[in-house]
N, C-alpha and C positions, 0 to 999 in steps of 0.2 A: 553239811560239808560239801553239797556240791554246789557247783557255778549254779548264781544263776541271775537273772538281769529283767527291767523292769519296762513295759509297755504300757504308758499312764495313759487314760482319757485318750484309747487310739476312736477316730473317724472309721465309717465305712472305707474310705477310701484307701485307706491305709493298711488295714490290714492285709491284704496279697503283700505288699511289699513289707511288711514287719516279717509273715511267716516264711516267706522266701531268704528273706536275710540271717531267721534264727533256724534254717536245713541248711543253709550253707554252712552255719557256724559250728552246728551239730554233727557234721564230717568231722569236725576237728576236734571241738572236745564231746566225745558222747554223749556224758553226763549234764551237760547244759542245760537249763530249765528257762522256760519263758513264763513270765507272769502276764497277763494278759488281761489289759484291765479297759472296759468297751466305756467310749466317754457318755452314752446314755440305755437304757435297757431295750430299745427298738435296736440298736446298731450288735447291742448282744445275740439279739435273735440270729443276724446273721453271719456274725462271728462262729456262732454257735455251728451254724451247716458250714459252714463251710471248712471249722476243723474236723468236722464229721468226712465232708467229702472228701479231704486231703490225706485223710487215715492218722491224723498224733494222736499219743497217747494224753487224754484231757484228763486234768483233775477237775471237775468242776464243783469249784469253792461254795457256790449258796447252795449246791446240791448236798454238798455235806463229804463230798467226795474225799477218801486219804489221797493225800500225797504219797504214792507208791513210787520205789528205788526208779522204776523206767518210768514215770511220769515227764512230758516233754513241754508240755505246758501246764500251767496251771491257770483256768479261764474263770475271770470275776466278772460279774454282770454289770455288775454297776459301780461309782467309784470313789461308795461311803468309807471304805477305810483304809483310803490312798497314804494316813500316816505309816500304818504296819508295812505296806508295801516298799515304800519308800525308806525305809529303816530296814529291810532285809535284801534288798539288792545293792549292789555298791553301786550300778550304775544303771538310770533310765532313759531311757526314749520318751520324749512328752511330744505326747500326740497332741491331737489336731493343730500339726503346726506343719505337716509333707503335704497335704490336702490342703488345696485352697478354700478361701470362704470359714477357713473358722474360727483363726485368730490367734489361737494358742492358748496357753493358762498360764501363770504367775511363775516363772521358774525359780524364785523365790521360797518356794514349799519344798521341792524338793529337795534345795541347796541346803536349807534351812535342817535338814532333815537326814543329811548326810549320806547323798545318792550325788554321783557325779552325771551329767546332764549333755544328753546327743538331744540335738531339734532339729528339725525341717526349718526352711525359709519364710515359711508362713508366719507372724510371731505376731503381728499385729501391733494390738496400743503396747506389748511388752516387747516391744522391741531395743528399750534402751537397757532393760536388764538384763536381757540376753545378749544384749554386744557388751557391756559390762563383766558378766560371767567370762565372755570367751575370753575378752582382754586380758582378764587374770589367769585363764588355762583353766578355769574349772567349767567350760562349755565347747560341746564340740559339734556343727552346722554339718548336717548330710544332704543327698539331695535324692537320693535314689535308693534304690535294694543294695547296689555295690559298695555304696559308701557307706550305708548302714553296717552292713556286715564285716566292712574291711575294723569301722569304729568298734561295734563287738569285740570281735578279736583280740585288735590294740589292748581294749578294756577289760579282757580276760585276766591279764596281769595284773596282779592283785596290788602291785604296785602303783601302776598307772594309777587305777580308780580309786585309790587313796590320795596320790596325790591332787589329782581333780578336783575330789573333796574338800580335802583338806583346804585348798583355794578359794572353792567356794563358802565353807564356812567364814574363812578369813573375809571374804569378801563382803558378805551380809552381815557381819559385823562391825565394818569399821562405821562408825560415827555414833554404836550400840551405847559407848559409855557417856557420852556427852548428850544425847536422847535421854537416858534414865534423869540424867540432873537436870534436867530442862524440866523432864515430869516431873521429877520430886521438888523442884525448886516450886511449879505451880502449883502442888500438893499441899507445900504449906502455906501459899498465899491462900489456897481457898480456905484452908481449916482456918486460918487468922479471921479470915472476911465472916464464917460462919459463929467463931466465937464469943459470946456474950460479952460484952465491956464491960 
């Protein structure tokens, strides 16, 4: 039952500016949780001290760690099971896309997946699905801790990051039924082509 909001595949570079944006957020609603998920297990190490140095309260997930009521993050090393994450937050932040040099990932998973979708400018070779996303309201472009956090916010309303969603589902789907007939029509040319005369 409480908020709480998704940090995928974040860069070194990124994270000061993710956790500055989720204390900000945490003024507001207290209950707030970050899931916090490092795009490789070297950039986890540092994640790692450095929620150590800032004092949150860590869950940490491969530790085996509970999720306890004041738990403010919950910190995952690595980002084998980005479907779970992505399916319990209604809204994420897909990293390495504030940091330069690293491209972005497929914003396609998470849309897919029913997580409304904040990115950085960095988006790289996916930058036609993410201006696509935005087009339809289910992607929302930050550039700094402020914007992050002001998005947060917005997205705390349980409404907004529904209807984002909802967008973006609509969105990755359209063309989904005329795709399956195109497969199934070649489907059965191959089984004809394989079938004995």
């Amino acid at each position: 039952g409480r908020p709480v909001w998704l940090a995928a595949e974040v860069q070194e570079g990124e994270i000061k500016t993710i956790l500055a944006a989720h204390r900000e957020c945490s003024r507001i609603s207290h209950r707030l949780a970050l899931v916090l998920v490092a795009a490789t297990f070297p950039i986890s190490v540092e994640a790692r001290s450095l929620l150590k140095s800032q004092g949150w309260r860590v869950c940490h997930w491969e530790d085996g760690d509970p999720i306890e009521e004041d738990t403010q993050v919950i910190f995952v090393e690595e980002p084998e099971d980005m479907g779970l994450w992505y399916r319990i937050a209604p809204f994420s932040f897909l990293g390495s896309t504030l940091a330069p040099g690293h491209g972005g990932n497929d914003p396609y998973v998470a849309a897919s997946l029913g997580s409304a979708i904040i990115y950085g400018p960095n988006v790289g070779h996916h930058v036609d699905c993410f201006s696509r996303l935005a087009a339809a309201g289910a992607a929302r472009i930050i550039k700094d801790k402020d914007s992050l956090a002001r998005a947060i916010s917005q997205l705390l309303a349980a409404d907004q990051a529904a209807s984002m969603a909802h967008a973006a589902w609509v969105t990755i789907s359209e063309g989904a039924e005329a795709t399956d007939a195109v497969i199934d029509d070649i489907q059965e040319h191959w089984d004809a082509l394989e079938s004995p005369l």
